[in-house]
VEXTI-906745 format. One line per 10 residues: their letters; for each residue x, y, z of C-alpha. Coordinates in Angstrom, 3 decimals, decimal comma. Layout:
# residues N
A = X:Y:Z ~ ...
//
This chain:
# residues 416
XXXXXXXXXX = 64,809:98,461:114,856 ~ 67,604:97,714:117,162 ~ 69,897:100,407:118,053 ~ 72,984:98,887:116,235 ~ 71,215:97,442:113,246 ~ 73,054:98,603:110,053 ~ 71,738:101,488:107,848 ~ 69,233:102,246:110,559 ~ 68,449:105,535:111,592 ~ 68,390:104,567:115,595
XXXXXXXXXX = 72,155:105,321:116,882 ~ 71,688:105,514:120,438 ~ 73,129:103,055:122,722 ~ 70,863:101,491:125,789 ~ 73,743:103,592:128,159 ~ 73,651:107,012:126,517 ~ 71,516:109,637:126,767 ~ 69,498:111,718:123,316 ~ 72,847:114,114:122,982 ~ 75,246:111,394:121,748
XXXXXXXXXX = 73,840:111,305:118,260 ~ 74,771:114,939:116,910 ~ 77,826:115,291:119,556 ~ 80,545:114,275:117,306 ~ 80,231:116,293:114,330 ~ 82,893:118,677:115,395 ~ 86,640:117,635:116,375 ~ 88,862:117,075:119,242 ~ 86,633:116,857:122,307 ~ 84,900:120,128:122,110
XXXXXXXXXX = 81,377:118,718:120,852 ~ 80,978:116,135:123,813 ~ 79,662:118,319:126,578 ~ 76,178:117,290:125,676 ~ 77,502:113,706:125,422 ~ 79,225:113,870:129,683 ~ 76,119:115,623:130,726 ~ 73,992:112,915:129,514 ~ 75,680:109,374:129,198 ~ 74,558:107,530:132,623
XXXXXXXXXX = 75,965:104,030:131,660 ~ 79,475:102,218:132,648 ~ 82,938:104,064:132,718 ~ 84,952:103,477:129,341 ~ 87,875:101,001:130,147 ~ 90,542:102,912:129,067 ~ 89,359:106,039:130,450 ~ 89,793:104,013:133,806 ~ 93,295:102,568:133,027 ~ 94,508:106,463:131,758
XXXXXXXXXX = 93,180:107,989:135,002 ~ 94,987:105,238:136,846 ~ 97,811:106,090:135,059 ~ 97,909:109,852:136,020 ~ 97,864:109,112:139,080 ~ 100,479:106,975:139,430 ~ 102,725:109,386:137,305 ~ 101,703:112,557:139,838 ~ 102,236:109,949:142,688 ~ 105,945:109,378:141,085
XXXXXXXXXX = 106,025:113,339:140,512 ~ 106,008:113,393:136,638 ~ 103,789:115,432:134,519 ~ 99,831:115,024:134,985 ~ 96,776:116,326:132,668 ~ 95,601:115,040:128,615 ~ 97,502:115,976:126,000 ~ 95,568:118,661:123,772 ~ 94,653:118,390:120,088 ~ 96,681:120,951:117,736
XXXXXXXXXX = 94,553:120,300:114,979 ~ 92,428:123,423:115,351 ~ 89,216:121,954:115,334 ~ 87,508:123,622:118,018 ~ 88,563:120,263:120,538 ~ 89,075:121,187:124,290 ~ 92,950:122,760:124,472 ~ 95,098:120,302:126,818 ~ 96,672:121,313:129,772 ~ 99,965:122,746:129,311
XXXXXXXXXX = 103,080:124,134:131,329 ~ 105,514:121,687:133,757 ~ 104,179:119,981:137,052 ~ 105,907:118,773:140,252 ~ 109,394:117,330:139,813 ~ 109,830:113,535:139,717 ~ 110,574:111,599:142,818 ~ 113,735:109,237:141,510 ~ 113,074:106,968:145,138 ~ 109,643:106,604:144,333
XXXXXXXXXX = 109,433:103,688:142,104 ~ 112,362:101,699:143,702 ~ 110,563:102,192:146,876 ~ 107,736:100,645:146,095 ~ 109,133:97,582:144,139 ~ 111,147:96,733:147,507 ~ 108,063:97,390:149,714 ~ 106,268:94,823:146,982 ~ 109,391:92,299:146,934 ~ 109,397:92,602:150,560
XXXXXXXXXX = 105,140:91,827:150,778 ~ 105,634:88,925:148,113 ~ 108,884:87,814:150,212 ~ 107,310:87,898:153,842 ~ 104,395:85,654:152,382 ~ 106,463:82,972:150,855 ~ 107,829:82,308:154,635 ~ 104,936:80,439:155,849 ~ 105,084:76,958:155,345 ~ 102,538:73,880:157,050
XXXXXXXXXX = 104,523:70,843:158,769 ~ 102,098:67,768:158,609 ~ 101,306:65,719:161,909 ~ 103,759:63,211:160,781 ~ 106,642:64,892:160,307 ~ 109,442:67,780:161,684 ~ 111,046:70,134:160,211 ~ 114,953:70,583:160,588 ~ 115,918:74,545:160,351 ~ 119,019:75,255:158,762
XXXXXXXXXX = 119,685:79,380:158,816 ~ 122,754:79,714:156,185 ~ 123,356:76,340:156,646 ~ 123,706:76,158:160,239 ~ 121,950:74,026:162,346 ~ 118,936:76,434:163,813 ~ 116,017:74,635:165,303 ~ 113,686:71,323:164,774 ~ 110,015:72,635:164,453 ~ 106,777:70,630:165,580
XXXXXXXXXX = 103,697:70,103:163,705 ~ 101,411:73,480:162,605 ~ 101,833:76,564:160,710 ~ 105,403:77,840:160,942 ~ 106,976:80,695:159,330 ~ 111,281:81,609:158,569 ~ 112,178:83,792:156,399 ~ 112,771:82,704:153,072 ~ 116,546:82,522:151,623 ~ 117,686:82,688:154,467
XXXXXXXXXX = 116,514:79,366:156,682 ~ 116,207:76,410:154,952 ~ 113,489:73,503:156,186 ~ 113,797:70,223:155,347 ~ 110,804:67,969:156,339 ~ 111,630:64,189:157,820 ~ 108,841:61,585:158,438 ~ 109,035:60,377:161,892 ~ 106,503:57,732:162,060 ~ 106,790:55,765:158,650
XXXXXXXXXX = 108,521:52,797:159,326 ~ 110,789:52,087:156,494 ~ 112,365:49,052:155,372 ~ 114,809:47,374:152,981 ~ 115,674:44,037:151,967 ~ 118,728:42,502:151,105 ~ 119,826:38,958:149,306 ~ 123,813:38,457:149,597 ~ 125,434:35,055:149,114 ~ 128,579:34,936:151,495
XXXXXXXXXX = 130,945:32,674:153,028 ~ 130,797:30,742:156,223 ~ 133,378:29,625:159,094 ~ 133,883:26,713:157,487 ~ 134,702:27,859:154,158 ~ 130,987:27,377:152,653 ~ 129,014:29,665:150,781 ~ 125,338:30,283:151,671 ~ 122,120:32,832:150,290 ~ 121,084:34,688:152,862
XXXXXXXXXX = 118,174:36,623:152,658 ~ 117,498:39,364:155,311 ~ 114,867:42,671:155,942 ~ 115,030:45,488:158,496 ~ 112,473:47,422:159,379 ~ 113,593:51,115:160,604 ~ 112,260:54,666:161,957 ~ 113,538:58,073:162,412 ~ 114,011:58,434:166,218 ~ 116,761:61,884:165,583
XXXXXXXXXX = 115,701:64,382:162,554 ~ 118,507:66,355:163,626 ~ 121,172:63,733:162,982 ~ 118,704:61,828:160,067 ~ 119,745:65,671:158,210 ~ 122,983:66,133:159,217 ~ 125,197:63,574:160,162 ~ 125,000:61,600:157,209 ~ 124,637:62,562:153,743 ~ 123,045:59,301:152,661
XXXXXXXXXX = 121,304:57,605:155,504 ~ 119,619:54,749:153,440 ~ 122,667:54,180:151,901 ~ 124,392:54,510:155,024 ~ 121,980:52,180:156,707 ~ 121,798:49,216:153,700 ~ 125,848:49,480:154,181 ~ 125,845:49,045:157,626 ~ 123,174:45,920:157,635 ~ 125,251:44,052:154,388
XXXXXXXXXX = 128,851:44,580:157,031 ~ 126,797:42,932:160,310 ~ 125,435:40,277:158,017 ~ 128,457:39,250:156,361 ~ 130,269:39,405:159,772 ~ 127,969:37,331:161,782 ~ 127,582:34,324:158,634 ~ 131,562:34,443:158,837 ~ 131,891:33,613:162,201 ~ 128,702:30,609:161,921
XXXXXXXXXX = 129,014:27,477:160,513 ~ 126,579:26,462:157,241 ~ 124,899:23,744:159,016 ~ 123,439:26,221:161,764 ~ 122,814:28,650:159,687 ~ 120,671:26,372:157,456 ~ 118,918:24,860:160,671 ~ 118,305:25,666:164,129 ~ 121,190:28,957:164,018 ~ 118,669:30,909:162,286
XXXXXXXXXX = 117,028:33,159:165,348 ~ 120,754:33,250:166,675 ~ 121,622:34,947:163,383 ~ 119,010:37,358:163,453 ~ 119,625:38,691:167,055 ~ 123,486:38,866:166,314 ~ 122,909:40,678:163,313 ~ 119,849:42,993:164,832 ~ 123,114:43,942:167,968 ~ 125,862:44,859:165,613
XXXXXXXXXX = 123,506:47,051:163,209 ~ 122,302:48,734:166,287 ~ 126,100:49,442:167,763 ~ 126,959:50,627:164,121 ~ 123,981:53,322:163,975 ~ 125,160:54,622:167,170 ~ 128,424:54,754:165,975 ~ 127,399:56,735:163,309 ~ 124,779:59,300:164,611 ~ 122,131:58,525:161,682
XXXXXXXXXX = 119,344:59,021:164,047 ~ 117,212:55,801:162,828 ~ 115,871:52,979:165,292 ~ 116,306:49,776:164,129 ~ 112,497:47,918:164,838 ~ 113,195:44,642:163,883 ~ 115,873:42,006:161,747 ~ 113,670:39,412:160,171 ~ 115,972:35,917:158,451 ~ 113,343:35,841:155,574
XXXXXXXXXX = 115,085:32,209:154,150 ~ 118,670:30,960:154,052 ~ 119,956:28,319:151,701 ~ 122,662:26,418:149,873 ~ 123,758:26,856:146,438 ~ 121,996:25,619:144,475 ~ 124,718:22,590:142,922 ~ 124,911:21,127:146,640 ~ 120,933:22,043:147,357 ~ 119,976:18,283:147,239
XXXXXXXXXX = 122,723:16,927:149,323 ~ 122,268:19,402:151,913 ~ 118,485:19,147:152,036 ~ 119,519:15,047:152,358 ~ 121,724:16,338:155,550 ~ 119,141:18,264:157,081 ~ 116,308:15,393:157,154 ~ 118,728:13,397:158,760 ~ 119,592:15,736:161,802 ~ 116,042:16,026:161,958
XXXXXXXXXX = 115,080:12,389:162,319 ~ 118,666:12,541:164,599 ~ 116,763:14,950:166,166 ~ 113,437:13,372:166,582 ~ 114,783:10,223:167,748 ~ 116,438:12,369:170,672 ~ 113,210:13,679:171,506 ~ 111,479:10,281:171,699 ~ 114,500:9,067:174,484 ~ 113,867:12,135:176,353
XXXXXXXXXX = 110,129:11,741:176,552 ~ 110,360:8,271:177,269 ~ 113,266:9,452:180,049 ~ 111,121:11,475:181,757 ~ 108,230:8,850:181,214 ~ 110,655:6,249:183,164 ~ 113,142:8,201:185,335 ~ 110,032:9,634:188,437 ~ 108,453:6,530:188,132 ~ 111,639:4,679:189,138
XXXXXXXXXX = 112,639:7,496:191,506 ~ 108,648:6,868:193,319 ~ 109,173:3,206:193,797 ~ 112,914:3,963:194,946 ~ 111,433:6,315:197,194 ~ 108,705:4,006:198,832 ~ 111,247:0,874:199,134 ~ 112,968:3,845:201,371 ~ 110,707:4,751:203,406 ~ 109,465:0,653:204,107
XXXXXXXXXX = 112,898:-0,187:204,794 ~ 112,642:3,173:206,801 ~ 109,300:1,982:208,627 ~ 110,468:-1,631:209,394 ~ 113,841:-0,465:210,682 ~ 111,642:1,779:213,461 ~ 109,476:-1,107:213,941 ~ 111,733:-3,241:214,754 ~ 114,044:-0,955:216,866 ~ 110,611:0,023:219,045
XXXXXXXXXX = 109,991:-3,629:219,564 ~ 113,186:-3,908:220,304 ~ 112,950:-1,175:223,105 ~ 110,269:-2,642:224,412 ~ 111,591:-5,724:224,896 ~ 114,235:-4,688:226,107 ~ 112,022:-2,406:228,537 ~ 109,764:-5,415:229,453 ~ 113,008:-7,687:230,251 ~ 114,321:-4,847:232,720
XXXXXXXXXX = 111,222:-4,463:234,480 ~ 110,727:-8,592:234,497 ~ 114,525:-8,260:236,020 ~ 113,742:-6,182:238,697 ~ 110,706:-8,607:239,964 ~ 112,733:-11,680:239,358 ~ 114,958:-10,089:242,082 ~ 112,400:-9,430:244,722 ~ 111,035:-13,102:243,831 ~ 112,889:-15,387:241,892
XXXXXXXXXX = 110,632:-18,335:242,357 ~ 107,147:-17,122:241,407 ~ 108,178:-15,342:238,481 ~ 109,858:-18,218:237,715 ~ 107,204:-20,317:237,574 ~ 105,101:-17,193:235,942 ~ 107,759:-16,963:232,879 ~ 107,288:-21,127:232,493 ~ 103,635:-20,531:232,187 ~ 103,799:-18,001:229,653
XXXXXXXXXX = 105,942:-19,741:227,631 ~ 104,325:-23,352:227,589 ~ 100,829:-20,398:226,596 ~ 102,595:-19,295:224,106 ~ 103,448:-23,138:222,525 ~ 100,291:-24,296:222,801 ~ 98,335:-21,685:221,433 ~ 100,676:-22,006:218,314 ~ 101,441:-25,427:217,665 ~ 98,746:-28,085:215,943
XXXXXXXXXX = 98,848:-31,150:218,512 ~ 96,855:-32,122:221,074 ~ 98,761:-33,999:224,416 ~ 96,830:-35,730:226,709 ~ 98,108:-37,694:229,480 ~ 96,934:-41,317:229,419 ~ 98,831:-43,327:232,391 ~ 96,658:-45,365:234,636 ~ 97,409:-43,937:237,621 ~ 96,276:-40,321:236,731
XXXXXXXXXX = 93,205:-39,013:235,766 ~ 92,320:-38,265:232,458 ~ 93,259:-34,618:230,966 ~ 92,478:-33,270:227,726 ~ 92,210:-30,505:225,975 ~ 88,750:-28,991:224,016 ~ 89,314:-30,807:220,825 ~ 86,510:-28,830:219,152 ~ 88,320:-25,968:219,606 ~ 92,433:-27,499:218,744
XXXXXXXXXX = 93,608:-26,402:214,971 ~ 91,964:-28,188:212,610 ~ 88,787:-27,946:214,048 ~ 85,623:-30,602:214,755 ~ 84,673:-32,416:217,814 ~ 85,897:-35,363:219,504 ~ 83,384:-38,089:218,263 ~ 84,192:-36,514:214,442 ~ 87,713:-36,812:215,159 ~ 87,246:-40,844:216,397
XXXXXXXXXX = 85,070:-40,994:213,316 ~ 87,452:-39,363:210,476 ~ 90,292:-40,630:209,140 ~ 91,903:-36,867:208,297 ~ 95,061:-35,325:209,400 ~ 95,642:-34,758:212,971 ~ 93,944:-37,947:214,105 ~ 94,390:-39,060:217,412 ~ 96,771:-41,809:218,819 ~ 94,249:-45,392:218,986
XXXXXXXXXX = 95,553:-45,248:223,194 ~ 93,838:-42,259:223,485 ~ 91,209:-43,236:222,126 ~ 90,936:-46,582:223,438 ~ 90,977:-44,382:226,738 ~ 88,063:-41,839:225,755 ~ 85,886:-44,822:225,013 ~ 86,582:-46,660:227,811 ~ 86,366:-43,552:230,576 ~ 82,767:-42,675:228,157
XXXXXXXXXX = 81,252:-46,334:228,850 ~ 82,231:-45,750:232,722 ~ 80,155:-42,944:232,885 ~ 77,275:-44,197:231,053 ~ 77,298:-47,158:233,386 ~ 77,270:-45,028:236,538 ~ 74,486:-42,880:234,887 ~ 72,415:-46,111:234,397 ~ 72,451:-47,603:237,810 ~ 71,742:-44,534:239,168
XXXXXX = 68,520:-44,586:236,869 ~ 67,492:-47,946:237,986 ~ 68,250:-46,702:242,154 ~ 65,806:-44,035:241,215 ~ 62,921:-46,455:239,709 ~ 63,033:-48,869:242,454
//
């Protein structure tokens, strides 16, 4: 039978020894002698929390000890008569020693690779902490955290009016960091706010100073630029401690009553455009090639001019050094120049001269070798150009049959 079945006779616990049975029979606490001497299991839990709570009483000097039973039943008589006075510090003591604990351990705080942490000790600008485990004493600093490497951005769509008195929708995004955390915290209450301000002033003033037609077409990278300047000269004007990364145009255009016609305008500055473009090209297609033949006339007029003033030298050279022999001997360079000259007729002119009087011999030149070419019996033959005159020939034949006839009588002298 188990030892807490009901009605059974078996009363002992597995943790108590054979005295617990018949120990309780009579009051207070006097029968369990047998039942300390021979219970070996656990402690009872609220003998544990009532010891624990003597001692803190003695600790805090009140009275110690069990209360005894007045019932006269034999129990064990409780300890009687005053202890040690109570300690009034005590207890405060040791709630400010735990406050203090509890206090000192809420002061440690992590701060994240990414970020910094901006110290403010009763408000007062104290410190700007690095990543790692960091500890200030709580209630009294205050640490707020700022992200240093996320690169924040906002976006903006404003419809404003131009220089000349048109309004255009402007669409425009910024891209930002914190470069300060000091000044991020402290110089302005709302810096993305502040920020979003500042970018919708530099818009609006840059747009009012452009016309609509360049900011709808080619003035769109000039807008950008102007705007990315004056945002960056009103952050530093402010202290917010944010770098501006980059101003991006994301699309600019018309209203939309006048979108057609202005869309019409555009295509036509573009082919205007185009058409410029195809000039250019051909331009510079047109333009070196003209300059190269400009260039080479130049330098031939260049080359003859040097041609002709060496020949000319040396003419002029050869006629000063003809001078000076002339004057040692007029007469036989006299008759030297004639000779040169008549060389220089003959061998460029196309006649042949022969002299045919009767009381000269006959004279002629190489006709096989005259202009025109051919021999002398193809010349008498041929009727081309350059035929000779009939006396001359009447005077080749006749000198010809001469000297046959003086060949053949010398034959027949020989034979006899």
């Amino acid at each position: 039978m188990a030892w807490n079945e009901p009605g059974g006779g078996n009363q002992h616990d597995p943790w108590s020894g054979g005295g617990r049975r018949g120990g309780n029979d009579g009051g207070g606490n006097g029968g369990g002698g047998g039942n300390r001497g021979g219970n070996q299991g656990p402690p009872d839990l609220e003998e544990a929390l009532k010891k624990f709570q003597d001692k803190l009483n003695s600790m805090l000097g009140g009275r110690g000890g069990k209360g005894g039973g007045n019932d006269g039943k034999g129990g064990k008589g409780g300890k009687g008569g005053g202890g040690k006075p109570r300690n009034v510090l005590a207890l405060p003591g040791l709630l400010i020693v735990v406050a203090l604990a509890i206090w000192a351990a809420t002061g440690f705080y992590l701060v994240d690779q990414s970020e910094r942490g901006v110290v403010l000790r009763f408000g007062k600008f104290q410190e700007v902490v690095t990543p790692g485990l960091q500890w200030n004493p709580p209630l009294i600093d205050d640490v707020r955290m700022v992200n240093v490497t996320r690169v924040r951005s906002l976006t903006q769509t404003q419809s404003m009016l131009t220089r000349d008195e048109n309004i255009v929708e402007v669409e425009i995004s910024a891209q930002y960091q914190v470069a300060d955390p000091r000044d991020f915290v402290l110089n302005v209450r709302n810096p993305q706010l502040s920020i979003e301000n500042a970018l919708d002033s530099a818009l609006r003033h840059v747009v009012g100073g452009t016309d609509m037609i360049d900011i709808l077409t080619s003035g769109r990278e000039i807008l950008g630029s102007s705007v990315a300047s004056r945002l960056e000269a009103y952050q530093e004007n402010y202290g917010t401690g944010i770098r501006l990364q980059t101003i991006n145009i994301e699309s600019t255009s018309a209203p939309d009553q006048v979108i057609d016609a202005f869309d019409d305008v555009i295509r036509a500055r573009e082919d205007r455009q185009r058409t410029i473009n195809q000039g250019i090209a051909y331009a510079n297609a047109i333009i070196p090639e003209a300059q190269g033949q400009a260039q080479r006339v130049v330098e031939q007029g260049e080359g003859y001019r040097e041609s002709v003033v060496a020949r000319a030298r040396g003419q002029a050279n050869r006629f000063n050094a003809l001078l000076a022999e002339y004057e040692k001997n007029p007469s036989i360079m006299r008759e030297r120049l004639y000779l040169d000259a008549i060389s220089d007729v003959f061998a460029n002119t196309s006649k042949v001269m022969v002299d045919v009087a009767d009381d000269s011999p006959l004279m002629y030149l190489p006709l096989d070798q005259r202009p025109g070419g051919g021999s002398a019996g193809s010349d008498t033959n041929s009727g081309e150009e350059g035929e000779l005159d009939p006396r001359v020939l009447e005077r080749l034949r006749s000198s010809q049959s001469s000297s046959n006839n003086s060949s053949n009588s010398g034959i027949r002298r020989e034979g006899r």
